[in-house]
C-alpha positions in Angstrom: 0.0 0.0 0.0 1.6 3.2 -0.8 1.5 6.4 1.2 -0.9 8.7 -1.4 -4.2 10.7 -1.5 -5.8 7.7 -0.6 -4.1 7.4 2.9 -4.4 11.0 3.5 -8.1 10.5 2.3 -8.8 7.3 4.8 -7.3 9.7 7.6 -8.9 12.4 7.4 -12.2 10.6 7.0 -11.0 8.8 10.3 -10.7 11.9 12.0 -13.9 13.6 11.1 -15.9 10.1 12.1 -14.1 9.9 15.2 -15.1 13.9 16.3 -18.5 13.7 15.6 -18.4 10.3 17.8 -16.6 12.3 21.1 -19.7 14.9 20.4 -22.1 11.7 20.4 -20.2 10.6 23.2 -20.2 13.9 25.0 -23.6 14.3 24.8 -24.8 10.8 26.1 -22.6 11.4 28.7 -24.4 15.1 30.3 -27.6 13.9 28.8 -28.7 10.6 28.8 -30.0 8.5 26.2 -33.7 9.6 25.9 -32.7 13.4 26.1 -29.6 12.9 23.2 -32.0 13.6 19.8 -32.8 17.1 21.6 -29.4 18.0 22.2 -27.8 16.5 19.6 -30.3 19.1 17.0 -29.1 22.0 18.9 -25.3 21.1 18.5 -24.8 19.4 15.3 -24.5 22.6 12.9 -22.1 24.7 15.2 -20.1 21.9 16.1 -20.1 20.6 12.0 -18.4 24.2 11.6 -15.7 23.9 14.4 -14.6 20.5 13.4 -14.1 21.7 9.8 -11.8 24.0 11.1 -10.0 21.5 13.9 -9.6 19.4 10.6 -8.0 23.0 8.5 -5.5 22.5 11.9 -4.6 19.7 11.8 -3.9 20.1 8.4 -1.5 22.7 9.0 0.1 20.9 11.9 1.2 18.6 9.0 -0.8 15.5 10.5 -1.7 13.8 7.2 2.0 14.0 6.3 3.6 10.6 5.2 5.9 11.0 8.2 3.2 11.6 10.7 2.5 8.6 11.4 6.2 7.5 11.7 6.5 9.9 14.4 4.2 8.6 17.0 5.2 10.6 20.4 6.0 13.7 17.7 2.3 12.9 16.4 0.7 12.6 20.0 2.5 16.1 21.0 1.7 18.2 17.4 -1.9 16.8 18.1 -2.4 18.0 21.4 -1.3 21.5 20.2 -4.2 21.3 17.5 -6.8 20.4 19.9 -5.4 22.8 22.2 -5.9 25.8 19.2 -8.6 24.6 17.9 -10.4 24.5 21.9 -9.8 28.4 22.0 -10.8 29.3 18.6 -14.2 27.1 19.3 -14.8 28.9 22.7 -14.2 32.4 20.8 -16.6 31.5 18.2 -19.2 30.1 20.8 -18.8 33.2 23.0 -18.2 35.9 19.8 -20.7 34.2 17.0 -24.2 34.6 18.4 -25.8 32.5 15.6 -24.2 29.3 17.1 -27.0 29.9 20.1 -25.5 27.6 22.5 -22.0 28.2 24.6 -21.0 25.0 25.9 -18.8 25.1 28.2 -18.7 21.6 30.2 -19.3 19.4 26.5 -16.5 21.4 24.8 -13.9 20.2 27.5 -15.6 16.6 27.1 -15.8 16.7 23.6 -12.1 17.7 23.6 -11.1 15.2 26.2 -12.7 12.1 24.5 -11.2 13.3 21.0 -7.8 13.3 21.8 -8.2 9.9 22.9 -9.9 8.4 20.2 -7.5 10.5 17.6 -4.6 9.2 19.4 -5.9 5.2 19.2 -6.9 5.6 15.9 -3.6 7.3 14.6 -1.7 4.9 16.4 -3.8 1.7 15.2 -4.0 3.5 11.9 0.1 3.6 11.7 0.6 -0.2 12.4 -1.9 -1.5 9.6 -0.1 1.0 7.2 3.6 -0.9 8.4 2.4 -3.7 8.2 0.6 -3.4 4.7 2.3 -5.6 2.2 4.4 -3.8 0.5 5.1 -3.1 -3.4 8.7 -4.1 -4.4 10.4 -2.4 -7.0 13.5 -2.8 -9.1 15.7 0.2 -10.1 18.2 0.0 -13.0 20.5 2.5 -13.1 23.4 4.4 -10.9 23.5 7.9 -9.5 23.3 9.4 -6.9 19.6 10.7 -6.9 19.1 6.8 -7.5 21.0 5.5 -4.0 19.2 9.3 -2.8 15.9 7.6 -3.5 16.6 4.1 -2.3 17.9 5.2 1.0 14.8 7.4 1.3 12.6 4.7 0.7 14.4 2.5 3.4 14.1 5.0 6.2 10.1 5.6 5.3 8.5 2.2 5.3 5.2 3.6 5.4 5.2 5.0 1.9 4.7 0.9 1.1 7.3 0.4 -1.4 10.0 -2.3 -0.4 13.9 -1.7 -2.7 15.2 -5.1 -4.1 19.1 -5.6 -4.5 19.1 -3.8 -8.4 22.6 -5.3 -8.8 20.8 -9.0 -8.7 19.2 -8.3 -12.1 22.5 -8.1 -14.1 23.4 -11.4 -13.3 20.1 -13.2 -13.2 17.2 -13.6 -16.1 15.3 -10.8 -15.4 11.7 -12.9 -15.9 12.8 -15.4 -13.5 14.2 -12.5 -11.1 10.8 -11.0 -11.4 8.7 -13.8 -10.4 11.5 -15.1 -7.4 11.3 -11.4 -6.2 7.7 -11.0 -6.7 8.6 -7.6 -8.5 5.5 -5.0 -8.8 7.2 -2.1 -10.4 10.7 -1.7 -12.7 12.1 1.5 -12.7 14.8 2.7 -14.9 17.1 5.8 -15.9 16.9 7.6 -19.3 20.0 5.7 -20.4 19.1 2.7 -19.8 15.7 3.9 -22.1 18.0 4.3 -25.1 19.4 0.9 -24.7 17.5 -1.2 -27.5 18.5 -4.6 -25.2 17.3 -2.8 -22.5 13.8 -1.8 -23.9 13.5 -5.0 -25.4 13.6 -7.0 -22.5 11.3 -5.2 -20.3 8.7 -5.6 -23.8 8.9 -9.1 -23.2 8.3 -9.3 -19.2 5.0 -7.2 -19.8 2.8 -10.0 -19.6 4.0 -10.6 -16.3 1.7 -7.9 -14.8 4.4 -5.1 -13.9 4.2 -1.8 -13.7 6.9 0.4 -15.6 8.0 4.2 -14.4 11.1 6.4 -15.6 12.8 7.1 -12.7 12.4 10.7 -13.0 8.8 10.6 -12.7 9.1 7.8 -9.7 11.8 9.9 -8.0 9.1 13.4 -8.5 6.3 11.4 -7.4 8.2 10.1 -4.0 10.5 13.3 -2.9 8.6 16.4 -4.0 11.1 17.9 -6.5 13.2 17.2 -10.0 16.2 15.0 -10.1 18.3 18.1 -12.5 21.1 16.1 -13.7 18.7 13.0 -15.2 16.9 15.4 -17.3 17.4 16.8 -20.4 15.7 20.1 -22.6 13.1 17.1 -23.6 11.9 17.1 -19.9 10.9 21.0 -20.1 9.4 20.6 -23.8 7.2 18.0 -22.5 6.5 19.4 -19.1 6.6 23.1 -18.6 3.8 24.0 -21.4 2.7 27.2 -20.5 -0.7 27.6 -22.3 -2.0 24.9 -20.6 -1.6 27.3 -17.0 -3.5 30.3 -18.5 -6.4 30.4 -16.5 -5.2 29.2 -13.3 -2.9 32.2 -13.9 -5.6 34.4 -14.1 -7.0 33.6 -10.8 -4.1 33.4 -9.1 -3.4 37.3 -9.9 -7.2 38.2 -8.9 -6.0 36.7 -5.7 -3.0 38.3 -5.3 -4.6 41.4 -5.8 -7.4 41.3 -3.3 -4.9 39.9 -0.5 -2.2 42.1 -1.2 -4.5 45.4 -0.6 -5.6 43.2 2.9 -1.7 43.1 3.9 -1.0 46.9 3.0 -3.9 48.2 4.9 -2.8 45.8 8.1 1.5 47.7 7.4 -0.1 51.0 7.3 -1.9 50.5 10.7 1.4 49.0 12.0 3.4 51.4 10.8 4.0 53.9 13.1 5.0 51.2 15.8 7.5 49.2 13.4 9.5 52.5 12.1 9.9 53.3 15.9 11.3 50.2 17.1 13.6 49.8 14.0 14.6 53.4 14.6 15.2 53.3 18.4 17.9 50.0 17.9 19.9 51.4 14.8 20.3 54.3 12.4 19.2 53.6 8.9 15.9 54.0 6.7 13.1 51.7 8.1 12.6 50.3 4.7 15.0 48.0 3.1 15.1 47.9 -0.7 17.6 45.4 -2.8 17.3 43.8 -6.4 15.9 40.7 -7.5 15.6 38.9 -10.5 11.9 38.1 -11.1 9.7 36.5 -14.1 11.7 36.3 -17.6 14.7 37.6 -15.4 12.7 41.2 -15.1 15.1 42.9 -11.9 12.7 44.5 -9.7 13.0 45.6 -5.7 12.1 44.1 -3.2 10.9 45.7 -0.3 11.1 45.0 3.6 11.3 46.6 6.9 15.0 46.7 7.7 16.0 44.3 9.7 20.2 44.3 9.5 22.2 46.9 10.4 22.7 49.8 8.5 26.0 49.0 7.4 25.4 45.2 6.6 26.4 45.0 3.0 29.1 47.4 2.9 31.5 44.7 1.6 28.6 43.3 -1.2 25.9 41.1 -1.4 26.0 38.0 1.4 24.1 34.5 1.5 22.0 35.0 4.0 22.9 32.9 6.9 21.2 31.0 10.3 22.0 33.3 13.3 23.2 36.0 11.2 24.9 38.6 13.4 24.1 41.4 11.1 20.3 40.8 12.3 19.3 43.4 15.1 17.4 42.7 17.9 14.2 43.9 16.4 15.1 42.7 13.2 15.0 38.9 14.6 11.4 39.6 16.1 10.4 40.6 12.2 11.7 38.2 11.0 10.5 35.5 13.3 6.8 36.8 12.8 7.3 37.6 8.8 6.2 41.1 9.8 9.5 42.4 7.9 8.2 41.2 5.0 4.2 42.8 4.5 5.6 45.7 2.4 6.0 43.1 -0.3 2.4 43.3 -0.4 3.1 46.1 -2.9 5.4 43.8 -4.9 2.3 41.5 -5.2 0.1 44.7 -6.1 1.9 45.7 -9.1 2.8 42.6 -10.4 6.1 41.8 -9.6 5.5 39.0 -7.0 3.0 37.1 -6.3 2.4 34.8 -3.0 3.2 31.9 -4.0 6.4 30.6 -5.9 9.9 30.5 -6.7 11.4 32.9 -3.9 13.3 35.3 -6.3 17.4 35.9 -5.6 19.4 38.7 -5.9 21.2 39.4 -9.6 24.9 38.7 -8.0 23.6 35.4 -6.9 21.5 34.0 -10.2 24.2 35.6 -12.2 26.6 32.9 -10.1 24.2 30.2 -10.6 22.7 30.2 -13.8 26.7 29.4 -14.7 27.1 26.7 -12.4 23.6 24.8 -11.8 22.3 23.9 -15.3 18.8 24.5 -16.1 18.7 27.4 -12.9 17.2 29.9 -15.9 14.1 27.8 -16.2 12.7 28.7 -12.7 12.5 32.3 -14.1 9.3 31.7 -16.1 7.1 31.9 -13.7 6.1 35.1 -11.3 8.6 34.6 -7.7 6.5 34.1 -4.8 6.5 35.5 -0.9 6.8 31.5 -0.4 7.3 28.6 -2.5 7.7 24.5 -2.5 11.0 24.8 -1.6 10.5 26.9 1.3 8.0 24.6 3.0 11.1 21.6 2.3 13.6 21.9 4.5 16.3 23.1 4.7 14.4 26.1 5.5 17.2 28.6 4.8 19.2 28.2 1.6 22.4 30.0 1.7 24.9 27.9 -0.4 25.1 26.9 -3.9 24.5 23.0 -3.0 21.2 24.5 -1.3 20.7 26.8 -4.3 20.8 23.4 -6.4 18.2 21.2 -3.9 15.9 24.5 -3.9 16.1 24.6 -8.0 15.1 21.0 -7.7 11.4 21.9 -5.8 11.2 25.0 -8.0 10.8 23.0 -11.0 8.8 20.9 -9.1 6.5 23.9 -8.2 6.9 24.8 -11.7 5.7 21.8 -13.2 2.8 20.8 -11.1 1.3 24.5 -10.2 -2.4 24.9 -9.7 -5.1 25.8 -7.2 -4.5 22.9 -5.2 -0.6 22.7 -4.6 -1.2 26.7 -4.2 -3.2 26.1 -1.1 -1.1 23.6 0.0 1.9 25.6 0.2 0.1 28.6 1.8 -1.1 26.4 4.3 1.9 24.5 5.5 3.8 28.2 5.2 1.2 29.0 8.1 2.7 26.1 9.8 6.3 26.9 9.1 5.7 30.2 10.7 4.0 28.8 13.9 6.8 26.5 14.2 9.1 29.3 14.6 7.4 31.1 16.9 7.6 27.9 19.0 11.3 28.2 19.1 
């Protein structure tokens, strides 16, 4: 069984049976059995609403993430914290929302209670059958490093329910007979073993043998979120990066920017005042920050932010930006920390140059660097840069070398391929959990 929509599907569904069961629960409890129709008529609809948005949580919390249920005490903690939010955003809704007509105060805590028990059995029960799921085998020709990358990614997560057989065995056995010892379910391959006639031929013949067959690029995209670069060619973008097919998802993704972006300026403009003192108070300097980056069809443009270094920081030229960077100022951390430094970008969204989501645009010094060392690095340009992207919802969360610059191109062209309303909404939403995360710390 592999780790897919399905999964993800079966938990969630797990999850919303199991909170309407602690409300059923809840109310048999306080009320009795003869009394539960009544009360269960007056608490269905609000309680419908607040569990559609306990279920938004845990989505952001990252709870029907592959690894999530690999990560069992992790799982039990991020949990908790869910119920825990989603507990006070119910009682402000009950106390704030006066069509919800009821403000339970007693069934909430019960309701709460009794869910995080049955969340936790079920997650936990939920987690064993996945492990112990037979699991599909596959065979990999081919040698790289992306390959061994994949193979050693697969070993460490079990529950994605695919199980690696020793490659090297099919060069010195009959590959049919290899198959049906092995009980193969997929072959994968590398392009060059594609343009080996032999090659092809064989894999013709062990058809009727009921495998599936994937190029390894698409199996290595379809497991770890991003491209592998160097087992690609200019083919690979011909026959994936068509751009007229993206039309009018572009369209409503610049409505949207649009509408936000005039949100997020009118929330800068209040804070304003407040930020420009603070910033002004620690250091001399302007309170805005303005430096160039390259943006769609490699368009410079500036990009704007509350300052958040030291005046001076760049007197000896543009820096990778760096973990615990000592140029930061005190304030400057907080802003960072909270992604207030970065709402005047909001007018970078407004006129076009950026929108929220994708490929987080670099500075000319850096893609000049780049584009000469990291082939294909030009091709994330044809698209808008973003406020936050794929790769910035991967971690490393900071990417401040060129190896990082090369594993960040690698979910660009991800992003870049498989853009649309629903990876869009996907990477906003786990953004909002990158940024809680950090305020944890």
């Amino acid at each position: 069984m592999r780790w897919g929509k399905f999964q993800q599907l079966l938990l969630l569904l797990g999850d919303a049976g199991l909170l309407y069961l602690s409300l059923h629960l809840t109310l048999y409890i306080r009320y009795g059995n003869g009394a539960l129709p009544i009360f269960w008529r007056l608490h269905i609809t609000p309680f419908t609403i607040i569990f559609g948005i306990w279920l938004l949580i845990f989505y952001i919390s990252r709870l029907y993430d592959s690894t999530s249920i690999e990560r069992a005490i992790g799982t039990v903690i991020q949990l908790l914290k869910a119920l825990t939010v989603g507990g006070f955003i119910a009682i402000a809704l009950f106390y704030f929302v006066p069509l919800f007509l009821i403000t339970p105060k007693t069934n909430l805590i019960i309701a709460l209670s009794i869910a995080f028990i049955l969340l936790t059995l079920w997650r936990v029960l939920f987690g064993q059958v996945i492990r112990r799921t037979a699991k599909l085998r596959v065979l990999i020709f081919g040698d790289s490093p992306e390959i061994q990358e994949l193979i050693n990614y697969i070993k460490l997560h079990p529950q994605l329910g695919y199980e690696i057989t020793d490659h090297k065995q099919a060069f010195s056995h009959n590959l049919a007979s290899l198959i049906k010892d092995k009980h193969i379910s997929i072959v994968v391959a590398s392009e060059d073993h594609q343009s080996n006639k032999a090659f092809v031929n064989m894999l013709y013949e062990i058809l009727p043998l009921g495998i599936s067959y994937m190029d390894f690029a698409s199996f290595y995209e379809k497991l770890l979120g991003k491209i592998p670069i160097s087992l690609i060619s200019e083919v690979w973008f011909l026959e994936n990066l068509a751009e007229t097919e993206k039309r009018f998802f572009g369209l409503g993704k610049r409505v949207f920017d649009v509408v936000i972006s005039i949100a997020l300026l009118t929330i800068a403009v209040v804070l304003f005042p407040l930020i420009a003192l603070l910033i002004k108070m620690e250091s001399n300097g302007p309170v805005f920050y303005k430096h160039k980056r390259v943006g769609k069809d490699r368009k410079e443009f500036n990009l704007i932010k509350f300052r958040t270094m030291q005046k001076d920081a760049e007197k000896d030229g543009p820096q990778w930006a760096k973990v615990n960077d000592p140029r930061v100022t005190k304030v400057g951390k907080f802003l960072r920390k909270t992604r207030i430094d970065e709402l005047p970008q909001a007018w970078d969204i407004l006129i076009g140059d950026l929108s929220f989501i994708g490929p987080r645009p670099e500075r000319p010094e850096f893609v000049n660097e780049l584009r000469n060392n990291i082939p294909y690095y030009d091709m994330r340009l044809l698209v808008r840069p973003g406020l936050s992207g794929w790769a910035q919802i991967n971690p490393p969360y900071y990417y401040g070398t060129e190896k990082e610059a090369y594993l960040k191109l690698q979910y660009d062209l991800f992003y870049i391929k498989n853009r649309g309303l629903g990876l869009d909404l996907s990477i906003a939403l786990k953004t909002i959990s990158v940024l809680l995360s950090r305020l944890g710390r």
